[in-house]
C-alpha positions as CSV (number, residue, x, y, z in Angstrom):
1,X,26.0,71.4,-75.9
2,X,28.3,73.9,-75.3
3,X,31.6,74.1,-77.5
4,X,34.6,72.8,-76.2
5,X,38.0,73.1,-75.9
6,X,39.1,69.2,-76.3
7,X,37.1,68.7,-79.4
8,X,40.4,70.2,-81.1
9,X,43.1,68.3,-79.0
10,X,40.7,65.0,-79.0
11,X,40.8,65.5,-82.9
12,X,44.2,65.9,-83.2
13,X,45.2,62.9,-81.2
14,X,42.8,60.6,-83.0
15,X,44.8,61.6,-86.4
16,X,48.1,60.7,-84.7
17,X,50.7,57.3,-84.6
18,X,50.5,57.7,-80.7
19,X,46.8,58.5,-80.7
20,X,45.7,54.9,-81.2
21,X,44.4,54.4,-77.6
22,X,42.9,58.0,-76.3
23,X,41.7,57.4,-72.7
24,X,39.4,60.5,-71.4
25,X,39.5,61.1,-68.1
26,X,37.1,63.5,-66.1
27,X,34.1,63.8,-63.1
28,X,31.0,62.3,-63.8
29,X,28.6,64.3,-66.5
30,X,31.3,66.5,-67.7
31,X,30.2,65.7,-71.3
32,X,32.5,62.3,-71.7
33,X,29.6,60.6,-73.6
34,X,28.5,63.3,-75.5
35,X,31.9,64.5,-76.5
36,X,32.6,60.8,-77.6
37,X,29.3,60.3,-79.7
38,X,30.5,63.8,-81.1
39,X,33.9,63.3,-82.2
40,X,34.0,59.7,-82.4
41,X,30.9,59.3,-84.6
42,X,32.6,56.1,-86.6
43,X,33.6,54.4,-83.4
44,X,31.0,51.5,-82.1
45,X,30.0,52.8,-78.6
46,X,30.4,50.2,-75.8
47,X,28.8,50.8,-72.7
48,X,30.8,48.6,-69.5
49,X,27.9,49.7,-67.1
50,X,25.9,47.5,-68.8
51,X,25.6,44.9,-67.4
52,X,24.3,42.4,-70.0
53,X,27.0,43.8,-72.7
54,X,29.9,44.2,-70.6
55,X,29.9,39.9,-69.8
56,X,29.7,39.8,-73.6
57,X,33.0,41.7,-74.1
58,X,34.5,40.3,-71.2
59,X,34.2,37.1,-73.2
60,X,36.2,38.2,-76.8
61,X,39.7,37.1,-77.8
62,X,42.0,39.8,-79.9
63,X,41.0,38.5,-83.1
64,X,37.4,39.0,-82.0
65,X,37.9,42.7,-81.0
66,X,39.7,43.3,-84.1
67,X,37.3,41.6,-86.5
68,X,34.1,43.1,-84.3
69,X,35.4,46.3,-82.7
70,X,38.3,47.5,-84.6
71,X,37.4,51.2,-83.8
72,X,35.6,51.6,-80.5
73,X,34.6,53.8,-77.4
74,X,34.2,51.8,-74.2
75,X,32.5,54.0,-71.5
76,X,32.5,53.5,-68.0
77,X,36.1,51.5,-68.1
78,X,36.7,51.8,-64.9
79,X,33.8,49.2,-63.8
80,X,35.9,46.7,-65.9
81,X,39.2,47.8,-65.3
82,X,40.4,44.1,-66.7
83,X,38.7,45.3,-70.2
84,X,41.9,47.1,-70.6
85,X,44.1,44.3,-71.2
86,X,42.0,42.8,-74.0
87,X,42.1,46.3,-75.5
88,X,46.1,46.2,-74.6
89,X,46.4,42.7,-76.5
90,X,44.6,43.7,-79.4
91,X,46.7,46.8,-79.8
92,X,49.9,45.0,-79.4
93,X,48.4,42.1,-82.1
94,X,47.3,44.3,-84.5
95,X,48.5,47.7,-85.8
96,X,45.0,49.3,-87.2
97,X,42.4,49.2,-84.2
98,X,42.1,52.2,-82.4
99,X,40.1,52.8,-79.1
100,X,38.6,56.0,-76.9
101,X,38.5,54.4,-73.4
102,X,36.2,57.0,-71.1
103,X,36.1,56.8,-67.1
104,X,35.0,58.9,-63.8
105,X,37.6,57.3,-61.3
106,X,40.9,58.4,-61.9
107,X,42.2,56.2,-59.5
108,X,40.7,53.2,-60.4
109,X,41.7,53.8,-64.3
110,X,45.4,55.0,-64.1
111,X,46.3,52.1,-61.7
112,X,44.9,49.8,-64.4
113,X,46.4,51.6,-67.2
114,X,49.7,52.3,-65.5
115,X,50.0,48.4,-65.1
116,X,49.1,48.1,-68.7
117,X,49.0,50.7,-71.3
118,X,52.0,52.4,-70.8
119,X,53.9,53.9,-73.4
120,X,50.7,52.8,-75.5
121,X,48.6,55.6,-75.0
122,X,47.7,59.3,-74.6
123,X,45.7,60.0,-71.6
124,X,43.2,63.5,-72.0
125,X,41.3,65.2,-68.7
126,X,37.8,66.4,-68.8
127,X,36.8,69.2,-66.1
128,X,33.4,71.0,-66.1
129,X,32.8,74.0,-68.0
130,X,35.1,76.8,-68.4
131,X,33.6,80.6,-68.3
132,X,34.8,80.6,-71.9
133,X,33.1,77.7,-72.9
134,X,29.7,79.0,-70.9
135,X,29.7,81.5,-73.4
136,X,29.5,79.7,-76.2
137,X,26.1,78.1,-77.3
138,X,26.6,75.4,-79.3
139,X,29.4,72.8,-80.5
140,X,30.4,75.1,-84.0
141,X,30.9,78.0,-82.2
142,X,33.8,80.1,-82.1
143,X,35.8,79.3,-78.8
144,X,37.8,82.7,-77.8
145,X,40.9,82.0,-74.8
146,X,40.2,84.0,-71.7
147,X,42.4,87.0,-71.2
148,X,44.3,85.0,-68.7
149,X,45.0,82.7,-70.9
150,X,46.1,85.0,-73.9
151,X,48.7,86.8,-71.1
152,X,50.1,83.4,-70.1
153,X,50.7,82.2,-73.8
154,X,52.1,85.7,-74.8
155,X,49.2,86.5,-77.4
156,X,47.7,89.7,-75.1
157,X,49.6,92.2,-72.8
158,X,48.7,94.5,-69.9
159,X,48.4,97.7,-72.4
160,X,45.2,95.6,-73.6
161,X,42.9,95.4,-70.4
162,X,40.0,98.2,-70.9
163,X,39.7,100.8,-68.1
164,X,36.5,99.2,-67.4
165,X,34.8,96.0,-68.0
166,X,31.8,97.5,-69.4
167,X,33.6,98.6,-72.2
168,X,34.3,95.0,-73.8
169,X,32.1,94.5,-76.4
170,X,30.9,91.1,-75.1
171,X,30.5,92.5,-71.8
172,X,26.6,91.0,-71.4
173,X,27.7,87.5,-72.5
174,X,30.6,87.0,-70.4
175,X,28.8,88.6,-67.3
176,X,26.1,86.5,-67.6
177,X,28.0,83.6,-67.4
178,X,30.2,84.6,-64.7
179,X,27.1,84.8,-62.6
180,X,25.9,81.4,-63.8
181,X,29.1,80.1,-62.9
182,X,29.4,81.7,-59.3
183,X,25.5,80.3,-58.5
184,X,25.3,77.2,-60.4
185,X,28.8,75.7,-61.2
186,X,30.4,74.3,-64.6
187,X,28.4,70.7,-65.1
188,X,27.2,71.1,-68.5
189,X,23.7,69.2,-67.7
190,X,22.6,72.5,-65.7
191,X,23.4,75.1,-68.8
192,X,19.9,74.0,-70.7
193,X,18.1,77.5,-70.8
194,X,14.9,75.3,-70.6
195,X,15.5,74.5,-67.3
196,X,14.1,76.5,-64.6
197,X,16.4,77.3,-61.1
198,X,15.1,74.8,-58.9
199,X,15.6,72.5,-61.8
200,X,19.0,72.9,-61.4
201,X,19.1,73.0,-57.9
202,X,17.8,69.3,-58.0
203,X,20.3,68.1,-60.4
204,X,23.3,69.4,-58.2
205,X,21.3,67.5,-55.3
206,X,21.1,64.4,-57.5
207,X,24.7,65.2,-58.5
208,X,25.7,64.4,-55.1
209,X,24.1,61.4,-54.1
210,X,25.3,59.9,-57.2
211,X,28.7,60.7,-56.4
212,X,28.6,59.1,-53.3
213,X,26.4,56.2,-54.3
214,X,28.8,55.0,-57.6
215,X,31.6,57.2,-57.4
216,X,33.1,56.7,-53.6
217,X,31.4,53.3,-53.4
218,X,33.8,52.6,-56.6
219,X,36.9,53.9,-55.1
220,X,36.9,52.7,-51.3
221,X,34.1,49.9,-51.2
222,X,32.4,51.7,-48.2
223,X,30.0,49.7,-46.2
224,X,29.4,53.2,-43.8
225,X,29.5,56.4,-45.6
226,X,28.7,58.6,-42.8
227,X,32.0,59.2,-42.0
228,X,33.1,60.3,-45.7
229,X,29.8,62.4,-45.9
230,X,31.0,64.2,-42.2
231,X,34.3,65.4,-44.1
232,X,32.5,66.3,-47.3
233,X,30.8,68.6,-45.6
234,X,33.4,70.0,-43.1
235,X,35.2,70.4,-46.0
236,X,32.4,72.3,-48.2
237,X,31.8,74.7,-45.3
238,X,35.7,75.4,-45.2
239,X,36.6,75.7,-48.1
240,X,39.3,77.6,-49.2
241,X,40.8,77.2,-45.3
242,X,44.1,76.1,-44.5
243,X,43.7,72.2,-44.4
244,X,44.7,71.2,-40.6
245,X,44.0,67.3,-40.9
246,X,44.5,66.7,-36.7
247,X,41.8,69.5,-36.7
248,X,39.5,67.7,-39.7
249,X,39.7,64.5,-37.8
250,X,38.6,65.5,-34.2
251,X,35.5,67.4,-36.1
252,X,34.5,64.2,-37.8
253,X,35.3,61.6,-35.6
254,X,37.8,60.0,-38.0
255,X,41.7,59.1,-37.5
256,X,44.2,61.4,-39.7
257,X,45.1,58.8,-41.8
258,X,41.5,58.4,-43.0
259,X,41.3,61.9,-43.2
260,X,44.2,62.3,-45.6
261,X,42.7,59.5,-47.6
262,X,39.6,60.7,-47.7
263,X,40.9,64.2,-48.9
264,X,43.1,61.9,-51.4
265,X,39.6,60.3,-52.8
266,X,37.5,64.1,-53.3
267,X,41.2,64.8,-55.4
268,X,41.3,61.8,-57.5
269,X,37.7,61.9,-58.0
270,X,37.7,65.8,-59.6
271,X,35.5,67.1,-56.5
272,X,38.5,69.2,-55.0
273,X,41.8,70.9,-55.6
274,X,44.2,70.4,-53.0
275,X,46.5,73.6,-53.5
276,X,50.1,73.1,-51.9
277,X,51.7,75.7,-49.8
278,X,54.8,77.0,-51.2
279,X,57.9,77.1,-49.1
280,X,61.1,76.9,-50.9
281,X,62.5,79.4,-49.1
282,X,64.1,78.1,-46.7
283,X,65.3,81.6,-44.9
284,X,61.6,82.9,-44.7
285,X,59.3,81.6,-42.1
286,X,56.4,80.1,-44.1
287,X,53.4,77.9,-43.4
288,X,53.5,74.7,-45.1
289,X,49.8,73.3,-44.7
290,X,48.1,73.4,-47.8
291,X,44.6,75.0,-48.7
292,X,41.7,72.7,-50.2
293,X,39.2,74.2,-52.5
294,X,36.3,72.9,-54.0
295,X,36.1,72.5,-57.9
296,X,32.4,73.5,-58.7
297,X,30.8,76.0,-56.9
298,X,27.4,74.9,-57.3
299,X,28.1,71.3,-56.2
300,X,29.7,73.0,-53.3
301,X,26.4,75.0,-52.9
302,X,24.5,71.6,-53.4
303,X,26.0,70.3,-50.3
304,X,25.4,73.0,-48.1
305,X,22.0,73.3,-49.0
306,X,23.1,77.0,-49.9
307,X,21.6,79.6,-52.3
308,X,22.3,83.6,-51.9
309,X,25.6,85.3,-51.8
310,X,28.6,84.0,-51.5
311,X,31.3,84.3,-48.7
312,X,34.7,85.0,-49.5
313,X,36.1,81.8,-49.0
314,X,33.5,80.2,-51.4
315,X,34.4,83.2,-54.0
316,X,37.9,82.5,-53.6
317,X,37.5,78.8,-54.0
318,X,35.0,79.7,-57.2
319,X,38.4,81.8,-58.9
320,X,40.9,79.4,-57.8
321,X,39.1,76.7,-59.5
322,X,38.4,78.3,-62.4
323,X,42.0,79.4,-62.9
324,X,43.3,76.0,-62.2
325,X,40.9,74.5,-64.7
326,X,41.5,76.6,-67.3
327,X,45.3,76.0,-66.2
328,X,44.9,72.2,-67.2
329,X,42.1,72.6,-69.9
330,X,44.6,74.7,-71.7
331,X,47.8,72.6,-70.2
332,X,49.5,75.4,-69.6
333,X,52.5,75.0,-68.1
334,X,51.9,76.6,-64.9
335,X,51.6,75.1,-61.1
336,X,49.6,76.3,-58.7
337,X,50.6,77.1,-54.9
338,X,48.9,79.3,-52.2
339,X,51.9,81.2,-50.2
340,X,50.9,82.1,-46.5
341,X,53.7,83.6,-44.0
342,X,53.9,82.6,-40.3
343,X,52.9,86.3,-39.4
344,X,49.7,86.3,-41.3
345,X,50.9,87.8,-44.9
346,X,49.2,85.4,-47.6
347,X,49.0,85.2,-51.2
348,X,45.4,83.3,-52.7
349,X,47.4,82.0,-55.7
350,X,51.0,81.6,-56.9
351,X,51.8,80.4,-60.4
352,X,55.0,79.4,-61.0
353,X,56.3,79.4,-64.2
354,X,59.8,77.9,-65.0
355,X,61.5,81.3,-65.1
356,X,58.9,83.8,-63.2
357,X,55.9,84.3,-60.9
358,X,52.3,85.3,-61.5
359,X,50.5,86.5,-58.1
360,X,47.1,86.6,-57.6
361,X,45.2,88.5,-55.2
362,X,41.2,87.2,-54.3
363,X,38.6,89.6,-53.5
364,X,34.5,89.8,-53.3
365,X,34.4,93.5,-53.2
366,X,32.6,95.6,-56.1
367,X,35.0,98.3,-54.6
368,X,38.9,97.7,-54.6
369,X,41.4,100.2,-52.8
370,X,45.0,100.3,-52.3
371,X,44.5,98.5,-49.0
372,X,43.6,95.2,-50.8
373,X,47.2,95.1,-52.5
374,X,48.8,95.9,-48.6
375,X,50.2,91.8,-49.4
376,X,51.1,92.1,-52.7
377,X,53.9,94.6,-51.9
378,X,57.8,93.4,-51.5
379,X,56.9,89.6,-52.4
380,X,60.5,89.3,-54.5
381,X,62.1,89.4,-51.0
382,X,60.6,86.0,-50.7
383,X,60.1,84.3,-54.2
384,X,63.2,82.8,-56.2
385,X,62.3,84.1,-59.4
386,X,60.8,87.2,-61.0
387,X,57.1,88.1,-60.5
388,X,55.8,88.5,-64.0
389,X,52.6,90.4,-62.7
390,X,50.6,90.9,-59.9
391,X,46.6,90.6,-60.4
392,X,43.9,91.6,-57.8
393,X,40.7,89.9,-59.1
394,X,37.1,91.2,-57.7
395,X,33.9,92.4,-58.3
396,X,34.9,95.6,-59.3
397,X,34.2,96.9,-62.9
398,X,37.2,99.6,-62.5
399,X,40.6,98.8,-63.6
400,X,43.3,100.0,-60.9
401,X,46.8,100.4,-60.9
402,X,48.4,100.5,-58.3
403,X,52.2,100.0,-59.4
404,X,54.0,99.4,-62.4
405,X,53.3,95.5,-61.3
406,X,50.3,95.4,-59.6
407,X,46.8,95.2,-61.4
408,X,43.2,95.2,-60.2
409,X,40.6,94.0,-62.4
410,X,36.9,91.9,-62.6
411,X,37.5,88.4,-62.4
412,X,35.4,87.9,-65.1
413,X,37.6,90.1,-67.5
414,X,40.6,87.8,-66.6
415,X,38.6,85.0,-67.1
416,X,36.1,84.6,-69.3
């Protein structure tokens, strides 16, 4: 198992007054379980999906839980959503049980826990795997930020990016799992070096039947899931394109409003990032439809039925999710926008901090020039606040500078 960065924060909370209920949150095989059976060692581990244990629990009073489950992770919550108020009562009843409540929906759990647990509990996200993470081997090992993440916080500046990425002494490592990452996604299931490609092909296949079979069954009680299938695919194939839902719904013979709710179930379900446009100034002339983006490449690539090089909405969608989840991994607080002008000038990615900007530039190429910073150029006539830095991210090995505010470096060096 690969070492991650919620161990700490799981840890932390589980020490805490307000850490009594920890619900974890997160798609399907992001490591929930293991993490659980990790950290939470001393906790009795309840499965929900069970069927023969779950009536069992359904059954128990407050003093039941506290005398027989005092400490316990129940996985699969969502299934049992009415589980929650027994946990909720035996909280409120008596001040020494604690409880990990794990689940894949994220609808169907924050409804439930909205209606009940609030106020009572800290809620934790699970994504897949993080390029710094895919570096590690093991749960003890050291976990080092990414350089993005080191600029964000303040701990590394732009006098510390090498002139090339081959000069970083873990150059190897973290370009070997950059190219993992970019062919085979985050899940950490597929990251066994015992398993061979098409081994990991299957379980991304597998990946997404089960996803439709539990997951989407779960959430909208389909008794036809051709239609949603239709849009998961349209939306594989396009991803990374400005999201036109009129458009979506002719192309798969749906009405908007099912599209938009679709699109609302991939979100809430952790198979897509729906990035907003920004447009909050109101002098400029600005698109306002917003960009969706796959969150795992290889699932992405599972769909499709896809192996071999990317295209360069794929790549974009690969470093956009990847930012973002290292963005709420880290819970940074940054929030994401694409920025697209009605004559055709477009930024990939807009952070917005509460007093400055960072830009970010996507490109495939192995060979930046000035040309791919042409958009960068004059953006404070548009934005409200100051840009912080401007990053062009790519293939290319070469640091370039093409201003005092504009940088071009491997996405992988930014990243991993």
């Amino acid at each position: 198992m690969k070492r991650r960065i919620i161990l700490d924060d799981l840890q932390t909370k589980r020490r805490s007054k307000l850490g009594r209920i920890i619900i974890l949150t997160g798609a399907r095989q992001t490591g929930k379980t293991t993490i659980a059976r990790h950290s939470f060692a001393d906790y009795a581990y309840l499965a929900v999906d069970d069927p023969v244990q779950c009536s069992s629990l359904l059954k128990l009073t407050s003093p039941q839980w506290h005398a027989f489950y005092p400490h316990a992770a129940l996985d699969e919550v969502q299934k049992k959503p009415e589980l929650i108020d027994s946990i909720k009562a035996t909280h409120d009843r008596f001040n020494d049980t604690r409880y990990l409540l794990l689940g894949s929906s994220q609808f169907l759990l924050m409804e439930k826990v909205k209606e009940s647990l609030a106020g009572r509990c800290v809620i934790l996200e699970i994504y897949p795997l993080i390029l710094p993470e895919l570096t590690t081997r093991n749960f003890e090992d050291t976990l080092n930020p990414s350089f993005f993440v080191r600029y964000v916080t303040g701990e590394q500046n732009m006098g510390m990016i090498y002139p090339s990425f081959t000069l970083d002494d873990q150059y190897v490592t973290k370009k070997q799992a950059y190219d993992f990452y970019l062919n085979y996604g985050g899940y950490p299931a597929i990251t066994d070096e015992e398993l061979s490609d098409e081994e990991r092909d299957e379980w991304l296949r597998m990946y997404v039947r089960t996803f439709l079979e539990r997951d989407i069954r779960d959430l909208a009680s389909f008794r036809d899931l051709e239609p949603f299938m239709k849009l998961q695919k349209y939306i594989a194939h396009t991803t990374g394109a400005l999201a036109n839902y009129s458009s979506i719904a002719k192309e798969t013979g749906v009405s908007v409003p099912t599209v938009q709710r679709y699109i609302r179930y991939m979100e809430i379900s952790y198979q897509s990032v729906v990035l907003p446009a920004w447009y909050s100034n109101p002098l400029k002339k600005l698109v306002k439809a917003p960009k969706i983006h796959f969150l795992d490449n290889g699932v992405l690539r599972a769909i499709l039925h896809k192996k071999g090089t990317l295209t360069g909405n794929e790549f974009e969608s690969a470093i956009v999710a990847e930012i973002y989840k290292q963005l709420k991994t880290y819970r940074l607080p940054l929030t994401c926008y694409h920025l697209r002008t009605q004559d055709g000038r477009e930024v990939d990615l807009l952070l917005e901090a509460e007093d400055y900007y960072i830009v970010i530039e996507i490109k495939m190429t192995e060979n930046v020039n000035r040309t791919d910073a042409r958009h960068l150029h004059d953006l404070q006539s548009i934005l409200d606040k100051p840009i912080r830095q401007s990053f062009i991210l790519s293939n290319d090995a070469q640091m370039h500078q093409y201003d005092d505010n504009i940088v071009a470096m491997h996405a992988a060096a930014f990243l991993c």
